[in-house]
N, CA, C and O of each residue as an XYZ file, in Angstrom:
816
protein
N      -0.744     43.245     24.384
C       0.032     42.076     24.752
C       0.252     41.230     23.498
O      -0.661     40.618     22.945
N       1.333     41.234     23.146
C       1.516     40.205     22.060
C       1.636     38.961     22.520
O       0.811     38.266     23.113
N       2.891     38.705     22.149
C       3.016     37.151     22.421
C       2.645     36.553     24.024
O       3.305     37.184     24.850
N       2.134     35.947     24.391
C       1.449     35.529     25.645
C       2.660     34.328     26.220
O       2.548     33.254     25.628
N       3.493     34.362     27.005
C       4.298     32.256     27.254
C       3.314     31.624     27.487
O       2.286     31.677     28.161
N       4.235     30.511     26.240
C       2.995     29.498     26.510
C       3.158     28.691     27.893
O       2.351     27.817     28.211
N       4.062     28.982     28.549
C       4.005     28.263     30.339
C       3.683     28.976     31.070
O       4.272     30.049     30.943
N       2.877     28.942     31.971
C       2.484     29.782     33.239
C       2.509     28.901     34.177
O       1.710     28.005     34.451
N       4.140     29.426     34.973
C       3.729     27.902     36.410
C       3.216     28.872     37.526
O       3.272     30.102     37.495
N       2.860     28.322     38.216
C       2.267     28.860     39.817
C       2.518     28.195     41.055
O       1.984     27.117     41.316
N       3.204     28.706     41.736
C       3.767     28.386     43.100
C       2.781     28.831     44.318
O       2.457     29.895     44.847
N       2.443     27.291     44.501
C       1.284     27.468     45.727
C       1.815     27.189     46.698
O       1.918     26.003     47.013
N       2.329     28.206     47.491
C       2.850     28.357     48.728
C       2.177     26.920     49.898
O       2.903     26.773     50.882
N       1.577     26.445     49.872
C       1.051     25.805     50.712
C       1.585     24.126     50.451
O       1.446     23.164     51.206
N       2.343     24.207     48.864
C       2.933     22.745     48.921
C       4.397     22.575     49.561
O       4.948     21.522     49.885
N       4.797     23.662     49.642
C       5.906     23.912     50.262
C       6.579     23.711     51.870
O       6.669     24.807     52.423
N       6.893     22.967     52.426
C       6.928     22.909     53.829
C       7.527     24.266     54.036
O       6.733     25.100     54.473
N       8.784     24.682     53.814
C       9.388     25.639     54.029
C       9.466     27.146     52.501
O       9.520     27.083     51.273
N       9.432     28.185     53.407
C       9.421     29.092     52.107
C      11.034     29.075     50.881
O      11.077     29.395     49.693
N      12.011     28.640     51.674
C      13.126     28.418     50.971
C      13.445     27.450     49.873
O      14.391     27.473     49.086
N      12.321     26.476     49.997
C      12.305     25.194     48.916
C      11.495     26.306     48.327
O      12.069     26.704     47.313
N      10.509     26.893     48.533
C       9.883     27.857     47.003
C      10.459     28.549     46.257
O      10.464     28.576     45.026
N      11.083     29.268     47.162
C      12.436     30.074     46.305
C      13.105     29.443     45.420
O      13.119     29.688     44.214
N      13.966     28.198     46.263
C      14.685     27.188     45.142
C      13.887     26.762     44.169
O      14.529     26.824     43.120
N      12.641     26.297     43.953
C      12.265     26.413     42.695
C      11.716     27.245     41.844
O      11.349     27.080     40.681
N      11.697     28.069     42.471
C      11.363     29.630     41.401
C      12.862     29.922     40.634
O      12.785     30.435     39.517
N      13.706     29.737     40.970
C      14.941     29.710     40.901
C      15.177     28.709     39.638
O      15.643     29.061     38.554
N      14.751     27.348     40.002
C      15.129     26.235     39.150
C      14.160     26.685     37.694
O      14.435     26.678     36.494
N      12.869     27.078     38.500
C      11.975     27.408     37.128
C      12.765     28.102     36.408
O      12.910     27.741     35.240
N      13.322     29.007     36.782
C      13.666     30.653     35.989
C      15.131     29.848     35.247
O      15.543     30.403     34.228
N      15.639     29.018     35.561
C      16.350     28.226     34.802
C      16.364     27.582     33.976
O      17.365     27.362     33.295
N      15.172     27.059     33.788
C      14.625     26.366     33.055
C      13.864     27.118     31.785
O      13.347     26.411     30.920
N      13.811     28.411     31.699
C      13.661     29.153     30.595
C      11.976     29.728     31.031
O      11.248     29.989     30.073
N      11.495     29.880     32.216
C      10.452     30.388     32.709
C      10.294     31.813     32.624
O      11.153     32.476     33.206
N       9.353     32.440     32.005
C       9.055     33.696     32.191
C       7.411     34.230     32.548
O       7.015     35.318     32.132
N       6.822     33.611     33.100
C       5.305     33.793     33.591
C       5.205     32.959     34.396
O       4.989     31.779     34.119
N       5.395     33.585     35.977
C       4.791     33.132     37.239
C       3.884     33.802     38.248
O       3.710     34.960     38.627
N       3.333     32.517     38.555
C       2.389     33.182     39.745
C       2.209     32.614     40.900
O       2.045     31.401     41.028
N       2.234     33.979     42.464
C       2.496     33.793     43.132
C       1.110     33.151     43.943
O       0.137     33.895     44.070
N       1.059     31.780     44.474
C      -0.407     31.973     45.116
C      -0.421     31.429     46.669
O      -0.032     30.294     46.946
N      -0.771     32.096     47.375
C      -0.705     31.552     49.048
C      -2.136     32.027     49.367
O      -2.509     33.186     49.186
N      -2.788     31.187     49.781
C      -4.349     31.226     50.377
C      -4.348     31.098     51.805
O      -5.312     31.522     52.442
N      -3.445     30.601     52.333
C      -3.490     30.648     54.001
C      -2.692     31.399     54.658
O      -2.977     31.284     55.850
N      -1.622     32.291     54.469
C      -0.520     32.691     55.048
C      -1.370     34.439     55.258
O      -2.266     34.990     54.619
N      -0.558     34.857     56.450
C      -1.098     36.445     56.631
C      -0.743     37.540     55.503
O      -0.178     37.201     54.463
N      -1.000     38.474     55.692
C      -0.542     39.169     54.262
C       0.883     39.624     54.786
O       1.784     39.776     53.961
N       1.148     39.879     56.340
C       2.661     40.165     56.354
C       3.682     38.901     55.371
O       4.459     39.053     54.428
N       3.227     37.691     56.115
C       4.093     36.648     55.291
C       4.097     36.880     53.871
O       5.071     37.402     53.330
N       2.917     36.473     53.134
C       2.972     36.666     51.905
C       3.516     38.244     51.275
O       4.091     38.220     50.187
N       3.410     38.986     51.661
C       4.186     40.097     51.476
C       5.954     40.012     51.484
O       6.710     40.642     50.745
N       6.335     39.003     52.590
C       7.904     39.038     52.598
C       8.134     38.021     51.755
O       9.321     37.799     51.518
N       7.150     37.186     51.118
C       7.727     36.051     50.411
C       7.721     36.651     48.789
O       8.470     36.337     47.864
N       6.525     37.683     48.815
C       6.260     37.750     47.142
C       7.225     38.890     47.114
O       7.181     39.502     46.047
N       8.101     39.359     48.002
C       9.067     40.531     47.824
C      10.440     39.778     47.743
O      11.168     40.503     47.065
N      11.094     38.706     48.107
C      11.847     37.305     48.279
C      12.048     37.373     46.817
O      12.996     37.799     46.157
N      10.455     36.629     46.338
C      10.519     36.426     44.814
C      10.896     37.438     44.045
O      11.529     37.176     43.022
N      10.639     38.567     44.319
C      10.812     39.459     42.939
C      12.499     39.947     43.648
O      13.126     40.656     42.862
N      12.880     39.792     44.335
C      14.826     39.937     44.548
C      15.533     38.540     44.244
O      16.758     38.541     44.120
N      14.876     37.444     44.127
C      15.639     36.361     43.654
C      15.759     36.273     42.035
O      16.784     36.113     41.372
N      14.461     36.419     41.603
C      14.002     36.588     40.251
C      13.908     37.885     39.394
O      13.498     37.830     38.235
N      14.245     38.912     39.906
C      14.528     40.395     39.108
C      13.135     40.548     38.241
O      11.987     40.384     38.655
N      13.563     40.906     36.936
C      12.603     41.273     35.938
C      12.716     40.324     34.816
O      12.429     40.545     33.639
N      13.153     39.283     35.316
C      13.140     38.582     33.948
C      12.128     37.404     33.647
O      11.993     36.701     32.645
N      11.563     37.428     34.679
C       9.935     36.573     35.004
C       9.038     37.873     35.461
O       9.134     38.693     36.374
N       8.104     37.656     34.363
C       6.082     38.639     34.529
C       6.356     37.694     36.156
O       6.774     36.553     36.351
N       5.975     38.604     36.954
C       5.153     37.727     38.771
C       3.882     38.417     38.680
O       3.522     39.586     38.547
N       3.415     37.459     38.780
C       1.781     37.566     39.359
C       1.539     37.093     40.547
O       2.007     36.021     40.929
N       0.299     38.316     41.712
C       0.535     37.958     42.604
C      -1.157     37.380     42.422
O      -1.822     37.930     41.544
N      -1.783     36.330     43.223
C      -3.098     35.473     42.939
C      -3.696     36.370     44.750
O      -3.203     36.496     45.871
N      -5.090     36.812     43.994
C      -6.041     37.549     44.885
C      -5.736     38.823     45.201
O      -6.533     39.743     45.016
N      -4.514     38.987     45.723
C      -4.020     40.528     46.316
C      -3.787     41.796     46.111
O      -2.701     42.153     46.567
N      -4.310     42.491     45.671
C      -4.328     43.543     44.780
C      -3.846     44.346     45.135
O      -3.461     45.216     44.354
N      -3.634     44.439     46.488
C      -2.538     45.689     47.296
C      -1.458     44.988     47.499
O      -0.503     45.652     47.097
N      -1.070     43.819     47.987
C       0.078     43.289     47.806
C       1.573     43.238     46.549
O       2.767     43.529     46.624
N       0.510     42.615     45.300
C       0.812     42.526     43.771
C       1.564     43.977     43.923
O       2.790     44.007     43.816
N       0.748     45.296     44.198
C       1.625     46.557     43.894
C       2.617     46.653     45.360
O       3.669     47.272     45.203
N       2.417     46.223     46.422
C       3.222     46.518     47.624
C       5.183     45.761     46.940
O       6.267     46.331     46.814
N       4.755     44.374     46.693
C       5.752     43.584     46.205
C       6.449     44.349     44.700
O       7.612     44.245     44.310
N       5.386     45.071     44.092
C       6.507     45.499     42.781
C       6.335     44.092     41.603
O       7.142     43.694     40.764
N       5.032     43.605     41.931
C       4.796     42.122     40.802
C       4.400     43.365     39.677
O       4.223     44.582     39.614
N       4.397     42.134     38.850
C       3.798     42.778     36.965
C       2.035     42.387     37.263
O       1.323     43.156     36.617
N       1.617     41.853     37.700
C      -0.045     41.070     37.368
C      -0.421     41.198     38.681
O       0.191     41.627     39.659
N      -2.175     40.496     38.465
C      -2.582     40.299     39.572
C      -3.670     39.178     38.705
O      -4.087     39.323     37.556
N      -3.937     38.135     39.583
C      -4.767     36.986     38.985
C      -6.008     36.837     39.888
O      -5.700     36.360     40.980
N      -7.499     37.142     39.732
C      -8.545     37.102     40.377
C      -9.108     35.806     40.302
O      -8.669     34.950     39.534
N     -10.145     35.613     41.136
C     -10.941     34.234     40.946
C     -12.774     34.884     41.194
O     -13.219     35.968     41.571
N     -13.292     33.843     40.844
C     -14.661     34.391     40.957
C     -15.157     34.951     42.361
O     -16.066     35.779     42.431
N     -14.582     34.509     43.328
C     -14.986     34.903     44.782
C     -14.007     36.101     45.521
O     -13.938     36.357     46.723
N     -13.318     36.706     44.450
C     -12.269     37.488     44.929
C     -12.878     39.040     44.062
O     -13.809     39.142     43.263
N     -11.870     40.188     44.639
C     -12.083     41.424     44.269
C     -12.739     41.378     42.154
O     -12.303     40.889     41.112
N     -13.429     41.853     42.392
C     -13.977     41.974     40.884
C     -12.849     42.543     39.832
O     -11.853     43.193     40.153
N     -13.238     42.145     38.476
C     -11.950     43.356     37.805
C     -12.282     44.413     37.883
O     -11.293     45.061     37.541
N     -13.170     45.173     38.152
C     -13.460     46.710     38.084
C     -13.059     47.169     39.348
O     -12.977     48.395     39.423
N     -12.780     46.526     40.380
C     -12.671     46.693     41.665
C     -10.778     46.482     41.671
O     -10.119     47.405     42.148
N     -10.322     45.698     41.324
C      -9.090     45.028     40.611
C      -8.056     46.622     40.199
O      -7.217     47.337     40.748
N      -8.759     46.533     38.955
C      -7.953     47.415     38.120
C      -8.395     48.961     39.015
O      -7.311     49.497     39.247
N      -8.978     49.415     39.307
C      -9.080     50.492     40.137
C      -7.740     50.592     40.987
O      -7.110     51.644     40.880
N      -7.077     49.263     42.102
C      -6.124     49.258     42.958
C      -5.200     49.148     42.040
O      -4.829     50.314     41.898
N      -4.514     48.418     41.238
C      -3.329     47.976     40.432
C      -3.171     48.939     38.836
O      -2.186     48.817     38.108
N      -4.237     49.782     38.551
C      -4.044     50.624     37.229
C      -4.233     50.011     36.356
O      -4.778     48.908     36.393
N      -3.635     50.844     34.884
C      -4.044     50.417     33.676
C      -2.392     49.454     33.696
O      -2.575     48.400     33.086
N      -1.322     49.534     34.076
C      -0.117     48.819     33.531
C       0.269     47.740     34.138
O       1.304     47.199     33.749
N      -0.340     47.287     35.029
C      -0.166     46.003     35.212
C      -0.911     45.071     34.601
O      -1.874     45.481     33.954
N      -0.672     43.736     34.654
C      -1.725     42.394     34.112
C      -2.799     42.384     34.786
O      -2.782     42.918     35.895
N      -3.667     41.946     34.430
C      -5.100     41.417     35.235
C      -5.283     40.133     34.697
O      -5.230     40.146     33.468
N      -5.504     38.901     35.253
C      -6.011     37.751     34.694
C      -6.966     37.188     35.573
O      -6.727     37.211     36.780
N      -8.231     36.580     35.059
C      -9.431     36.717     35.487
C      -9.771     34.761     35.446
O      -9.966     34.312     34.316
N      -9.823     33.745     36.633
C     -10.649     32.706     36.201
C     -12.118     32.376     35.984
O     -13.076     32.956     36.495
N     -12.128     31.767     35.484
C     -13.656     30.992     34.531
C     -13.689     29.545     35.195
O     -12.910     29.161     36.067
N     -14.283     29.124     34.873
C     -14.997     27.797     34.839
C     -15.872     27.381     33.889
O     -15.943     26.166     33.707
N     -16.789     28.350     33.019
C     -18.161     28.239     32.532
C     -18.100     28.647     31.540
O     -17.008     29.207     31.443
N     -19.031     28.776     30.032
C     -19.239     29.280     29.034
C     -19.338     31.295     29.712
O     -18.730     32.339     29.476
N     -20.398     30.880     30.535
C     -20.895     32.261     31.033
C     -20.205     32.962     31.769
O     -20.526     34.144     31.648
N     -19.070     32.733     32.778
C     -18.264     32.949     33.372
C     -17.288     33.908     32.551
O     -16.905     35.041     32.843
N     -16.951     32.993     31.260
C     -15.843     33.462     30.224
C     -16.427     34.648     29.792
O     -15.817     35.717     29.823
N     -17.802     34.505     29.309
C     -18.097     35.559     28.327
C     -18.299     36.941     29.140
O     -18.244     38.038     28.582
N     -18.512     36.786     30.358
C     -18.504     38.171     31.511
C     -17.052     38.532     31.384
O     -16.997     39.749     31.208
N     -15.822     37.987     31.397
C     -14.777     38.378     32.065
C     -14.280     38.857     30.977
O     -13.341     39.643     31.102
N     -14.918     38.419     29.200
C     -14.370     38.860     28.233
C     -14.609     40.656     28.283
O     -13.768     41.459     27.877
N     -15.402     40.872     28.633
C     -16.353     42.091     28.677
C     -15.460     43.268     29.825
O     -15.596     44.491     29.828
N     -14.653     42.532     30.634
C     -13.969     43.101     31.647
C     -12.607     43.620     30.828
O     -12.290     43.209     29.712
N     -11.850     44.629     31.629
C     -10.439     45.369     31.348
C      -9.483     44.406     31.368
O      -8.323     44.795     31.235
N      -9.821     42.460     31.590
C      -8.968     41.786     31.895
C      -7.519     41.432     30.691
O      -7.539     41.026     29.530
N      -6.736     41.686     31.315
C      -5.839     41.409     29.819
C      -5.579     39.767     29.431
O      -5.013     39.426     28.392
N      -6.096     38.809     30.459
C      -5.876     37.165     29.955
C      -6.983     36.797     30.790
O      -7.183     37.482     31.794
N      -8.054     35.410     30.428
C      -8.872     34.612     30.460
C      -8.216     33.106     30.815
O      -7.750     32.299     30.011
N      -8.342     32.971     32.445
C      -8.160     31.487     32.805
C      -9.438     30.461     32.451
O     -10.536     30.665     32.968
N      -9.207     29.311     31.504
C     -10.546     28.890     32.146
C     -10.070     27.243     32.592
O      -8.942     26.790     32.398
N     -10.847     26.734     33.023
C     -10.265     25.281     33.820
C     -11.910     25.121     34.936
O     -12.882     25.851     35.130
N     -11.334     23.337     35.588
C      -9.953     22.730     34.951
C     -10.632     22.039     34.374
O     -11.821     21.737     34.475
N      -9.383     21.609     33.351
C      -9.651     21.230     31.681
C      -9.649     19.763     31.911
O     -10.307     18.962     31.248
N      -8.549     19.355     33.291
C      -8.339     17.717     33.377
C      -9.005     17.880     34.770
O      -9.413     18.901     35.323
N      -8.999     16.313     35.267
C      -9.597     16.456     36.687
C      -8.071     16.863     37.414
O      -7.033     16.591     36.812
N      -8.043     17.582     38.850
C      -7.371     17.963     39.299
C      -7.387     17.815     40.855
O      -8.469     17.827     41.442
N      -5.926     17.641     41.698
C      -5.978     17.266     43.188
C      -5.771     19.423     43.471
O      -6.212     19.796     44.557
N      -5.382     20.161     42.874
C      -5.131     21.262     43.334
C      -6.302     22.242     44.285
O      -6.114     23.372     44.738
N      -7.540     21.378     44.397
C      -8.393     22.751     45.019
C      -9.421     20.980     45.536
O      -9.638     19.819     45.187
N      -9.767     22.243     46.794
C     -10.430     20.825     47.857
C     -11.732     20.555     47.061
O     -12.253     19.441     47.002
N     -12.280     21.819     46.369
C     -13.597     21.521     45.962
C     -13.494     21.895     44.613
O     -13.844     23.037     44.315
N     -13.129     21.230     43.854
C     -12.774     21.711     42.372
C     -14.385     21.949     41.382
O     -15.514     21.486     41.546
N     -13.891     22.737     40.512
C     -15.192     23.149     39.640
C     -15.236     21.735     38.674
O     -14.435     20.803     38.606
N     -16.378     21.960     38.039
C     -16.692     20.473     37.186
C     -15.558     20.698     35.795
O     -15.086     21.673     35.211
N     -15.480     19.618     35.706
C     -13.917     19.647     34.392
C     -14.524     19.873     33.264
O     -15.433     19.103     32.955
N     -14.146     21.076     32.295
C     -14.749     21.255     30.762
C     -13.906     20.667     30.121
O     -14.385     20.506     28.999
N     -12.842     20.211     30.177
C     -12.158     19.280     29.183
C     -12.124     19.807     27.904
O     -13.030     20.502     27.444
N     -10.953     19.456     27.218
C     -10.502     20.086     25.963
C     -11.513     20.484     25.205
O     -11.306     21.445     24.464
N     -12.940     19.796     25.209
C     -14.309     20.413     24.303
C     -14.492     22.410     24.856
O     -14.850     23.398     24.214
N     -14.043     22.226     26.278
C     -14.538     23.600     27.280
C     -13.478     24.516     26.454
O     -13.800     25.642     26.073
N     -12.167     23.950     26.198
C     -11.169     24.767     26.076
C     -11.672     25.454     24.522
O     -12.024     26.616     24.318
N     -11.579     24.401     23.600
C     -12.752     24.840     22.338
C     -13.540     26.005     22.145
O     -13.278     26.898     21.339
N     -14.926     25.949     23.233
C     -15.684     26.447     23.104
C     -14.914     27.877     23.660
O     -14.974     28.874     22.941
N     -14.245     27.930     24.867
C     -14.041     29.380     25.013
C     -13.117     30.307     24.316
O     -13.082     31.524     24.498
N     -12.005     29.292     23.102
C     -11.353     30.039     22.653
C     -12.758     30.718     21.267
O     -12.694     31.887     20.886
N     -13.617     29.965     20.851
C     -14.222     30.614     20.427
C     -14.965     31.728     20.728
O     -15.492     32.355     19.809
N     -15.140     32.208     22.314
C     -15.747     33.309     22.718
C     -14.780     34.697     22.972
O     -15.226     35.837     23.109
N     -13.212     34.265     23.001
C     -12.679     35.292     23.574
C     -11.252     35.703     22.373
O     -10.593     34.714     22.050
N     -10.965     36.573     21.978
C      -9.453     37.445     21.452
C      -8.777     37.419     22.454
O      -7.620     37.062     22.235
N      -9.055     37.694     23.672
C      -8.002     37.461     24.603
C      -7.124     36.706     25.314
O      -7.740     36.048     26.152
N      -5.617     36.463     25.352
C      -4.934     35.249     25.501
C      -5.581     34.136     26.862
O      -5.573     34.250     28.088
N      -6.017     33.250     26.079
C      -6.212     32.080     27.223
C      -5.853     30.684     27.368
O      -5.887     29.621     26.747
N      -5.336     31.395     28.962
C      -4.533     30.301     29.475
C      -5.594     29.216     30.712
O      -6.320     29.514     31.660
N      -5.051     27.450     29.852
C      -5.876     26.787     30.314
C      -5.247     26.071     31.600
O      -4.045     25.867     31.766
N      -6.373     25.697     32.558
C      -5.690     25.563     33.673
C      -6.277     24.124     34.301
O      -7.148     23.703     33.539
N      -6.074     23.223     35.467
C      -6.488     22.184     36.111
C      -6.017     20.413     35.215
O      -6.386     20.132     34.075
N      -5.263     19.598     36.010
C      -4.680     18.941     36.030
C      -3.545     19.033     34.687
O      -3.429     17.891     34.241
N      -2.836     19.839     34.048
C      -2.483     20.042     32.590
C      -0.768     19.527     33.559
O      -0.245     20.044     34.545
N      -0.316     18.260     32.657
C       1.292     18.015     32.693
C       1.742     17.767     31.340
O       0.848     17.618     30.507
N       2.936     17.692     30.949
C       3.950     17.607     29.960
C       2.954     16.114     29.310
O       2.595     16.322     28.150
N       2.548     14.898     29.801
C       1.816     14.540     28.564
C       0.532     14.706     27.959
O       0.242     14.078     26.941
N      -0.189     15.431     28.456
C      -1.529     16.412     27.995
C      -1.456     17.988     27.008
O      -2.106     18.262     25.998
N      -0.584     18.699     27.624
C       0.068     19.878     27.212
C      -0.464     20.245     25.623
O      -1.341     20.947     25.120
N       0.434     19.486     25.233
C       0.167     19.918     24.130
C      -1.216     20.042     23.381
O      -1.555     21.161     22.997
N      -1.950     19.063     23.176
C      -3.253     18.849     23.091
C      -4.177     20.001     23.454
O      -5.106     20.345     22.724
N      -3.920     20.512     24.472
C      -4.323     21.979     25.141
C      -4.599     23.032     24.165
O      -5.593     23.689     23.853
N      -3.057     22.952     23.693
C      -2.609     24.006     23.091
C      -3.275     23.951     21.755
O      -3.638     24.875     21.027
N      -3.360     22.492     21.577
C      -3.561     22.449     19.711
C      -5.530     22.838     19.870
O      -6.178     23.219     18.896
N      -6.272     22.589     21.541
C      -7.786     23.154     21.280
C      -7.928     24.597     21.695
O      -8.963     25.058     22.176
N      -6.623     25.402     21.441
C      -7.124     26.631     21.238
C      -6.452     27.635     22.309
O      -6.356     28.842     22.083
N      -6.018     27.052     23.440
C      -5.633     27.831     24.687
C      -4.218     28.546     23.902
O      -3.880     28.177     22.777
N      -3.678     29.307     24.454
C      -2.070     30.369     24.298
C      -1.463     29.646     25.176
O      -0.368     29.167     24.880
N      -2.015     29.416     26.397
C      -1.106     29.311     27.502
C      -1.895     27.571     28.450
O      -3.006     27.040     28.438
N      -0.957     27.346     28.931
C      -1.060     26.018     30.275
C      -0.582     26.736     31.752
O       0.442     27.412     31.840
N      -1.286     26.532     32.624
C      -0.660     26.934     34.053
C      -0.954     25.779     34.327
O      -1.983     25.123     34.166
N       0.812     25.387     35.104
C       0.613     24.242     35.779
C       1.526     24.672     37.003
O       2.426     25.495     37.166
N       0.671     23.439     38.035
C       1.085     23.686     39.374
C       2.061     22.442     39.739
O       3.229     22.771     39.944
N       1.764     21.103     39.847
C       2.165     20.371     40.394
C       3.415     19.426     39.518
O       4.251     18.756     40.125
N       3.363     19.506     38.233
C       4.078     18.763     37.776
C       5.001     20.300     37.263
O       5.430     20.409     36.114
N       5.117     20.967     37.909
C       6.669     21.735     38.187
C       7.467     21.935     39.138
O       8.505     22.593     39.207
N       6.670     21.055     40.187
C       7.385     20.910     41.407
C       8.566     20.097     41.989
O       9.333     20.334     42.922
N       8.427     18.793     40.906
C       9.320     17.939     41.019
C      10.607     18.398     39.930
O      10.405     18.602     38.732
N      11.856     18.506     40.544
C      12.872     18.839     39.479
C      12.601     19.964     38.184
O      12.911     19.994     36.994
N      11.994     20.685     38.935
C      11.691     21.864     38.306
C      12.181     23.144     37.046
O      11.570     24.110     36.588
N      13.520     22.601     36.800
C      14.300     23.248     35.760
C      13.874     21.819     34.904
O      12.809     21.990     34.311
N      14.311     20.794     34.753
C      14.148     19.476     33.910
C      12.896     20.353     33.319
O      12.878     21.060     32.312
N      11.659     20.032     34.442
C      10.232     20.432     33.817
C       9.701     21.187     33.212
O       8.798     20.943     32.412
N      10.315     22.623     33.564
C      10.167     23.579     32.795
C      10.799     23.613     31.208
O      10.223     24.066     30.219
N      12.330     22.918     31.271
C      12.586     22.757     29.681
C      11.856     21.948     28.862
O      11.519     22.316     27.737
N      11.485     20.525     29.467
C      10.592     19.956     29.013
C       9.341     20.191     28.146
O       9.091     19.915     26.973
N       8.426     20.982     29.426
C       7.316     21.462     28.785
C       7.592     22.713     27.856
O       6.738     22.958     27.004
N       8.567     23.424     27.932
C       8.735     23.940     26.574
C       9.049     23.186     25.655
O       8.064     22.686     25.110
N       9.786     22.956     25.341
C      10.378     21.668     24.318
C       9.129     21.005     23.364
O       9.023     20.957     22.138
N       8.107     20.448     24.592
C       7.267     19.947     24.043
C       5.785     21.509     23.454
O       5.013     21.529     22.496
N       5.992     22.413     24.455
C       5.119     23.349     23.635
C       5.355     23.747     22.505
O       4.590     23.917     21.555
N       7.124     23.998     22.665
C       7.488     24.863     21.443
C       7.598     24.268     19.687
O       7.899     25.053     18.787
């Protein structure tokens, strides 16, 4: 993997009242000069999420990496590029067994120790977070803050992308303690092409 984008947005199905406003901004993203997304729905059945992450990849073609978040039979059912694990989800050895050697694997962290296990894994990118405090998860992990981001680019070669409360005026800062990449969720939701040029603009 060479060059890594430095944006990774993620569409959490669950901010969405309707699946058609998701689309429209996957849409606006991909306008906005987006090429690394990920798909994430934690409550929906796998039929739904199956017709939505198949939606995405016919609205959006091949010109956005899709990552699908947890699903490892899905990610290949839909025809995504990735699959993004979390600590309570299928392992990477368990992971890459369903999805092969050619798709993405990206693995989250939280911890010094967390990181240095997942470095050790087939994973091809290292989430770690969150870096800011964050409304995205009911029970969020404790915030390592740009010192966390520091320490793990010192543990890992592999592209890492930093994650939890990160918007267009933090961003950069991110970037300058070491991370490749920002996944952000919420501040791409509003006017979502604007945001996406934006936070390039300001990454690039």
């Amino acid at each position: 993997m060479n060059s890594f984008p430095q944006l990774y947005a993620i569409l959490d199905a669950s901010l969405f009242p309707q699946a058609e406003l998701m689309f429209d901004t996957a849409e606006h993203l991909l306008a906005g000069g987006i090429t690394l997304l990920q798909y994430r729905n934690k409550s929906g059945n796998a039929a739904e999420m199956l017709e939505q992450a198949k939606e995405l990849k016919r609205r959006l073609g091949n010109s956005v990496k899709l990552v699908m978040n947890d699903r490892a039979d899905l990610a290949l059912a839909a025809g995504f590029d990735g699959l993004h694990v979390g600590q309570e989800d299928l392992s990477p050895a368990g992971s890459r067994k369903v999805i092969g050697e050619c798709l993405w694997l990206g693995i989250s962290t939280h911890n010094m120790a967390q990181l240095r296990e997942a470095d050790l894994t087939s994973a091809d990118y290292i989430a770690i977070g969150p870096v800011f405090p964050t409304s995205g998860k009911a029970n969020p992990d404790p915030v390592v803050g740009l010192q966390g981001v520091r320490e793990a680019r010192a543990l890992t070669r592999k592209p890492l992308v930093a994650i939890g409360g990160i918007n267009r005026a933090n961003c950069r800062s991110v970037i300058k303690a070491g991370a490749d990449s920002v996944a952000v969720i919420s501040d791409v939701m509003r006017e979502p092409q604007k945001s996406a040029e934006d936070f390039l603009r300001i990454l690039g």
